[in-house]
Phi, psi and omega in degrees: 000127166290110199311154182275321195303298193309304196280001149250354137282354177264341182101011187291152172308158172279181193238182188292323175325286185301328179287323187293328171300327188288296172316313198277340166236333114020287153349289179308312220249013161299277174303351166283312165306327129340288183303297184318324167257022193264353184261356166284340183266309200262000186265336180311302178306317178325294206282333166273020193234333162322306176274356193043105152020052187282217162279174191280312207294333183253022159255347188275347198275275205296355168273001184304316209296329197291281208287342152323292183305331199278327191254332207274313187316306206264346176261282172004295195301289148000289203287310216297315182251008147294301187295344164313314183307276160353286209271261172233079141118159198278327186269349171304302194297320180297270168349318198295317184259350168290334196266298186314331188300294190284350167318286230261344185246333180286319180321321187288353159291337143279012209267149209224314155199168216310352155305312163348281158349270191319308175297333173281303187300336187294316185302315197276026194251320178319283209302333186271001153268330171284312179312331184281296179331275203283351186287302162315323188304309185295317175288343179266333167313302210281346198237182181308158192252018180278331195268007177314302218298303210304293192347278179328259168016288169277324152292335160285332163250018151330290195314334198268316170310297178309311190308302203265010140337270164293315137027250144019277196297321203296292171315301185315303207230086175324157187216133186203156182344342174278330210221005203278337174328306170309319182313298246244295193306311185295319157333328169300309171337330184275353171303326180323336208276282223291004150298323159290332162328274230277352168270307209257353207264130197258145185292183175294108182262021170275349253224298143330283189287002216238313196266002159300336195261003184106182193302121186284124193255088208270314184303318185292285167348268169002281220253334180251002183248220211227010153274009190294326196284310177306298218279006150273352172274337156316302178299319220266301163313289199311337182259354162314319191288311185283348177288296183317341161276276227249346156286318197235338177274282192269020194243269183323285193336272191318297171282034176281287179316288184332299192266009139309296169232083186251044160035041175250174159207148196224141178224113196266106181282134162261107136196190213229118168324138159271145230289306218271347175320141177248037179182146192311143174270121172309100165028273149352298172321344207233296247272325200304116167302312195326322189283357195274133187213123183233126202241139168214153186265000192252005190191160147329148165235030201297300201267352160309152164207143187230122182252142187252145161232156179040070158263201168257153187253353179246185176283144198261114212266179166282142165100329200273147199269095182226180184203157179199139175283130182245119184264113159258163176232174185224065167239059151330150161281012199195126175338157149254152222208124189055088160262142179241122167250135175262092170298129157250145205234164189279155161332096202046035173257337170270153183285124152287328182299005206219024157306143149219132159245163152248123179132178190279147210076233195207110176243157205247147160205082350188109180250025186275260185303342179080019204226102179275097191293108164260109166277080245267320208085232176284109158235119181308150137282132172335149165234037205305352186275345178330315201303316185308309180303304152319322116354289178280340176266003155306285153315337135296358167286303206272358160272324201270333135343270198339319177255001194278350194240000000 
């Protein structure tokens, strides 16, 4: 067999070897990429079905808290198996974070809560900042060195390939409070590659002969010669770009899109039993959608649907004070237009003085009849796939980047 190493400094055709290196981080880091976009599709739900459908303002928080651990993970990761790589050897090492990404993003199928997440995402964030490192490392040992500029291209638009990948699926196969579990499992698949690494990818023998000579200080080499300067002014340009793709452009955007246009609207109740009841009110009376009935002037509401949350579970004595959320949705092909959602609340049983609602439009409330009118207005019809769509025209920008310079 012809060493990869030897036959790429002498200049020799290339061998099966080399391509089987190329294919194996091309792979690698194509599916880092996968991962990386499948929690910008998937976290929003996650996190509304975790938190049972709380305000936007504390889904936006934890998802900040998400896309932090993610970059904080992916820088972390980057230093923690570039030095493994180092110490022992780039395709072992390479297998390793290729198995955590996808280990640590299937594990988030188990999450119970938004913390979960967030732990899950760091983790599987080490292998995807290790996977880019040594994947480079490697392909740049093994092949000629006239093919770096393509080389560099191409493996930088894996990661991008992967994005519109998951993409893709996203269109297809909407991904929502129901479904987002599955996502997060199909993450776990790419561990397979790093059963083919560790079979077929031969080491590096530049990588060999570097650990002969004694213990390799790659931070000292570096960081103590007249490559220091540059290679923090490097660092320093370099995360501008990245924060900004991927903490804020493609971290942020896509559930961004989403929640402009998920067709929902929530309206959040305060209000207070009355006094003259003469027995605790059932539960059931305030939680139960059968009393909900939704009106639009312009269509059908066949496809509409309205769900209630945190409402109460025991019985509501006189005088007690609850509150419960009501979500209506819209999923119609076609915006709505004067939408009514109606509650019937039980009959002379509320303090009318002691209402409060929160959310969009105008509400009304009876306390004769019980029947609390929300005039919703304007309501988009769903889209779950926008988010997806934004994504994938992201990712064709940032492959066709890849080659432009």
């Amino acid at each position: 067999m012809v060493n990869i190493d030897t036959a790429a400094n002498e200049g020799r055709r290339l061998g099966r070897e080399q391509w089987f290196v190329l294919a194996a981080a091309f792979l690698g880091w194509m599916f880092d990429g996968l991962e990386m976009g499948l929690f910008p599709i998937a976290a929003r739900p996650a996190l509304i079905d975790l938190m049972n459908r709380p305000p936007e303002s504390a889904i936006g928080e934890w998802y900040s808290y998400l896309v932090a651990l993610f970059l904080l993970g992916a820088a972390a990761g980057g230093f923690l198996f570039g030095w493994m790589g180092d110490k022992m050897g780039r395709v072992r090492t390479m297998a390793m974070s290729i198995a955590a990404y996808s280990l640590f993003t299937g594990a988030a199928y188990f999450a119970t809560e938004p913390w979960h997440l967030g732990a899950c995402r760091f983790l599987a964030a080490l292998g995807m900042g290790g996977e880019w490192a040594l994947g480079v490392a490697l392909v740049m040992e093994c092949w000629p060195e006239k093919f770096r500029p393509l080389l560099a291209g191409i493996i930088g638009a894996a990661a991008n390939f992967g994005f519109l990948g998951i993409s893709v699926i996203g269109i297809y196969f909407h991904v929502t409070v129901d479904s987002w579990r599955w996502m997060m499992l199909a993450g776990a698949a790419p561990g397979l590659l790093a059963v083919f690494i560790i079979a077929f990818i031969p080491e590096s023998r530049k990588w060999q002969e570097s650990v002969k000579g004694g213990a390799v200080k790659p931070v000292k080499e570096i960081f103590a010669t007249r490559l220091a300067i540059p290679t923090i002014l490097g660092i320093a340009f370099a995360s501008v770009a990245l924060i900004g793709t991927w903490g804020a452009v493609s971290g942020f955007l896509p559930p961004w899109t989403d929640q402009l246009t998920d067709g929902e609207a929530t309206l959040r109740l305060q209000l207070r039993a009355s006094e003259s009841i003469g027995e605790p009110i059932p539960p059931a009376a305030i939680t139960s959608v059968e009393n909900v009935a939704i009106h639009a002037d312009n269509t059908d509401t066949t496809d509409y649907q309205a769900v209630k949350h945190q409402g109460p579970t025991d019985g509501i004595q006189p005088g007690q004070t609850f509150s419960y959320s009501l979500v209506v949705s819209n999923h119609s092909a076609t915006p709505g237009a004067g939408v009514r959602v109606v509650d019937r609340l039980p009959a002379g049983a509320m303090d009318p003085a002691a209402v409060v609602a929160l959310g969009p439009g105008e509400v009304d409330f009876d306390p004769d009849s019980g029947l609390l009118t929300w005039d919703v207005g304007h309501l988009e019809n769903r889209n779950p796939g926008a988010k997806a769509w934004i994504q994938f025209v992201l990712s064709v920008g940032a492959i066709l980047g890849c080659f432009a310079g």
